[in-house]
C-alpha positions as CSV (number, residue, x, y, z in Angstrom):
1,X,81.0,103.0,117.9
2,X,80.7,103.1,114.0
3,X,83.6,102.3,111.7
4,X,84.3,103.4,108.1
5,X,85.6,100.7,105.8
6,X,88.3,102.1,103.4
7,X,89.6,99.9,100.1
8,X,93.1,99.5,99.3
9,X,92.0,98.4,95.7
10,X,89.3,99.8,93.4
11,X,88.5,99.6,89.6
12,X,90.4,102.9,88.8
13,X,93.5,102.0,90.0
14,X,93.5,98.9,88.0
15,X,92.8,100.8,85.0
16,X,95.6,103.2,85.6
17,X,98.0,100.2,86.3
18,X,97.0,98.5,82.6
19,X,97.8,102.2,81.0
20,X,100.8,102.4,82.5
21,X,102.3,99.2,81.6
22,X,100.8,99.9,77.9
23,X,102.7,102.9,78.3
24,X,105.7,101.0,79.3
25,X,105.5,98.5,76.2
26,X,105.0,101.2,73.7
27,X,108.2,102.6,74.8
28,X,109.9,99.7,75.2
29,X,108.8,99.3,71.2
30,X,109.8,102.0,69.9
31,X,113.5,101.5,72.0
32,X,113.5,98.1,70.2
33,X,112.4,99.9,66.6
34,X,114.9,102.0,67.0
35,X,117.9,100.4,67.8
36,X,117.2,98.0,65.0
37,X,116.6,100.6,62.6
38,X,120.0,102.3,63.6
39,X,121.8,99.3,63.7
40,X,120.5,98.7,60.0
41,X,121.7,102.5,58.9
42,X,125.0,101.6,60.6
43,X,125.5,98.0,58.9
44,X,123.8,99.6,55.6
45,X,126.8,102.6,55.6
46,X,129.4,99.5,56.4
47,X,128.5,97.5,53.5
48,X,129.2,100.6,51.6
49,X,131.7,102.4,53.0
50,X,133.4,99.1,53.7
51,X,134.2,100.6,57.4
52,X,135.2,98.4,60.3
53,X,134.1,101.5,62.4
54,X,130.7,101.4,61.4
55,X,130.4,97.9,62.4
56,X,131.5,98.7,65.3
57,X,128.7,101.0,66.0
58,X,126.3,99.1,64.5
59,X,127.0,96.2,67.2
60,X,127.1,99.1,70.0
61,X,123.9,100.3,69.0
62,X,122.9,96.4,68.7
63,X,124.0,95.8,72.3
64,X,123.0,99.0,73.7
65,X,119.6,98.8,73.0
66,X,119.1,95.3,73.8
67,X,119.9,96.3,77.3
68,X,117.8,99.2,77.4
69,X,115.0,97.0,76.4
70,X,115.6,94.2,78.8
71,X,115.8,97.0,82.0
72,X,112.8,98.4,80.3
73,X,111.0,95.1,80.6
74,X,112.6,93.7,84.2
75,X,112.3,97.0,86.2
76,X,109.0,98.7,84.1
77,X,107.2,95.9,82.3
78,X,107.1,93.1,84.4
79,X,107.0,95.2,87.7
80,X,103.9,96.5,86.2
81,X,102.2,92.8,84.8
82,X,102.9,91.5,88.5
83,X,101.0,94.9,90.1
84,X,97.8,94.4,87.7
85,X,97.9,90.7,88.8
86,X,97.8,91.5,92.1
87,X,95.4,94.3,91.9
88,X,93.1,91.9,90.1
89,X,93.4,89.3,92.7
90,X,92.6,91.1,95.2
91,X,89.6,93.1,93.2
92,X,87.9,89.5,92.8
93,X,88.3,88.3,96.2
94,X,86.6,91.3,98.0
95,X,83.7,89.0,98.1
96,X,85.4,85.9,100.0
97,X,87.7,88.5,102.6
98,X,88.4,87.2,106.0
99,X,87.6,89.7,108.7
100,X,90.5,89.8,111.5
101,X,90.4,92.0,114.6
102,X,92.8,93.4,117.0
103,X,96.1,95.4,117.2
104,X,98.0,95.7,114.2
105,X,101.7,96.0,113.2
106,X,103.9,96.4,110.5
107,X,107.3,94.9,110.0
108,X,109.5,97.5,109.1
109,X,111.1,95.5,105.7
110,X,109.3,94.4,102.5
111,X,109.4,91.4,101.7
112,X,110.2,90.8,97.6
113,X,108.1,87.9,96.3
114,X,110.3,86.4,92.9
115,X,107.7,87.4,89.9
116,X,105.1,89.2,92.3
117,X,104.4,92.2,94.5
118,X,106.9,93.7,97.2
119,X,104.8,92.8,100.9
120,X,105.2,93.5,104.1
121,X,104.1,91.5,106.9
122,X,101.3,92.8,109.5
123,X,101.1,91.0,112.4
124,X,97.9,90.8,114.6
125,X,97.1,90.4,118.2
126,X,93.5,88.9,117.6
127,X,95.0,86.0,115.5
128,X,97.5,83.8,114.3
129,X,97.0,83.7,110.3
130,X,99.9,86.0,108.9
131,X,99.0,88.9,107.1
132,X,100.4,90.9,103.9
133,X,100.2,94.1,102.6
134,X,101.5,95.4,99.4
135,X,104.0,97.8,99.8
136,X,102.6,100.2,98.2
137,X,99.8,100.5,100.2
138,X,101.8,101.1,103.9
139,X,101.6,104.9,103.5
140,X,97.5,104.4,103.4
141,X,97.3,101.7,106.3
142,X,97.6,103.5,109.6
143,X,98.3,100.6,111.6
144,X,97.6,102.8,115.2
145,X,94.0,103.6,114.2
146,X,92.9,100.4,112.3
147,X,90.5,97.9,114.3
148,X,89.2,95.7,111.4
149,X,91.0,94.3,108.1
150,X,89.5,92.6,105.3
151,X,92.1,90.1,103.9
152,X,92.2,87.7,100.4
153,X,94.2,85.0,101.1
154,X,96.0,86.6,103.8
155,X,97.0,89.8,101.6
156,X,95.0,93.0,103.1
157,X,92.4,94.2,100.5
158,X,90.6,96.5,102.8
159,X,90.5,98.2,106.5
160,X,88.3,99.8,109.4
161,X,89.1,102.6,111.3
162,X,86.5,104.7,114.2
163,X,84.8,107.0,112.8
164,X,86.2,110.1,113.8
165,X,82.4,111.6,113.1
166,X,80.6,110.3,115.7
């Protein structure tokens, strides 16, 4: 029976990854930008005014939007950076993928990598090498249906289902 080999990773999706976490560091500039600048209108009025309350709110404004920019960057930013990595890893390697056969299984937790992509582990009755797949790509990976994978370096890059044409 024929099998149709669907890719977790492609070109486009790279591309749209790289926009968004352009998209990500423009805001977090102009976040930055403007908390300085308001910072400087507050410490500018001070000066004049002589006004311990706007130096007050030019150290709020200060503090505030060094912590938007530093959730900005943890949650946004470097989320992103570690998603093109891996998306680029795994883009490269399609040449070198291991083929594994058999049942497959996913855990039902993610596992969080420190500075990396969230995995979960897929387990497989055909072998004993442990296999990965980013989190994001569970809701494409019917694990039922699937006979083949194609994994880099243990992390599932690609899959085979039957064809449900012939």
């Amino acid at each position: 029976m024929d099998t149709q080999l669907i890719k977790l990773y492609d070109e486009e999706e790279l591309i749209r990854l790289k926009a968004k976490k352009r998209a990500w560091i423009a805001v977090l500039m102009i976040v930055a930008l403007a908390a300085l600048a308001l910072c400087a209108l507050f410490m500018a009025r001070a000066v004049r005014l002589r006004s311990p309350a706007q130096l007050l709110r030019s150290i709020a404004s200060a503090v505030a939007g060094g912590w938007i920019c530093l959730t900005i960057r943890i949650f946004a930013a470097d989320e992103l950076a570690a998603e093109v990595k891996h998306a680029q890893a795994m883009l490269s390697g399609m040449g070198s993928a291991e083929v594994f056969e058999g049942a497959f299984t996913l855990a039902e937790k993610p596992l969080r990598i420190k500075r990396g992509a969230a995995l979960r582990r897929v387990s497989c009755t055909g072998g004993n090498t442990p296999l990965s797949i980013w989190e994001k790509n569970v809701k494409r990976f019917p694990a039922e249906r699937v006979v083949r994978v194609h994994a880099v370096n243990g992390l599932i890059a690609a899959y085979e289902v039957e064809d449900e044409n012939n």
